[in-house]
C-alpha positions in Angstrom: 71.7 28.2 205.9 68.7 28.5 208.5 69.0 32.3 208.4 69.2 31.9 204.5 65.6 30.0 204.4 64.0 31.9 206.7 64.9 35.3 204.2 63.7 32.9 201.2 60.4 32.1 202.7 59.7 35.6 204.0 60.3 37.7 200.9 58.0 34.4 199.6 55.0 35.1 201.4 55.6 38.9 201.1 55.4 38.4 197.2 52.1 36.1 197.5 50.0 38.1 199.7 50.8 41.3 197.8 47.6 43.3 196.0 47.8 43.6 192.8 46.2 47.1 191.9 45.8 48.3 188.6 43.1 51.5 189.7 42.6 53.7 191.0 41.4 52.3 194.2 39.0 55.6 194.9 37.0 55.5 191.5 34.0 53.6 190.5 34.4 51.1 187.7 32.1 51.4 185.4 28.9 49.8 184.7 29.0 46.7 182.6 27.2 46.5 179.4 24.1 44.7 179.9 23.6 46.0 183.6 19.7 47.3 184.2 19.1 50.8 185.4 15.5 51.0 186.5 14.1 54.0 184.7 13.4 56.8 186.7 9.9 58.6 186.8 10.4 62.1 185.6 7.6 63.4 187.7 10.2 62.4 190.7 12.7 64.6 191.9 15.9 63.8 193.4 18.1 65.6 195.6 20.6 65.9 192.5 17.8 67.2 190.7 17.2 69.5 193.7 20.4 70.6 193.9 21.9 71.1 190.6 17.9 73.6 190.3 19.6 75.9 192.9 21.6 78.7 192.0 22.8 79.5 195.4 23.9 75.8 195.6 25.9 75.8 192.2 29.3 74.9 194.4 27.7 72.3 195.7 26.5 71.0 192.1 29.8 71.6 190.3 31.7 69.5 193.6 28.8 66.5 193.0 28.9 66.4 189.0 32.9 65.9 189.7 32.8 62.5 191.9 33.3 59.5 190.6 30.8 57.2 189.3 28.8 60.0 188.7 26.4 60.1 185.9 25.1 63.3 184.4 
């Protein structure tokens, strides 16, 4: 009976401290409506903007335009 209640309460906790995941748990979620992006000053460049100017860096682009959470 011991041996018994001791099985019961193990499977028990096992079931209550087990994650739930329904995603991919490497992907970005998205944005919520409503969220503020700051604008960004076009007379800035980033290092995306850098990159995806190079030609001899196009690998490089393609790899970074297929991450997640990225925006093109």
């Amino acid at each position: 009976m011991v041996k018994l209640r001791m099985l019961f309460l193990s499977l028990l906790g096992g079931l209550v401290s087990a994650d739930v995941v329904d995603h991919d748990p490497l992907a970005y979620y998205p944005a919520p409506s409503g969220t503020y992006i700051p604008p960004k000053d076009p007379t800035i460049n980033t290092l995306l903007d850098f990159v995806k100017s190079r030609d001899d860096l196009s690998i490089l682009a393609t790899v970074l335009s297929e991450c997640a959470g990225m925006r093109a």
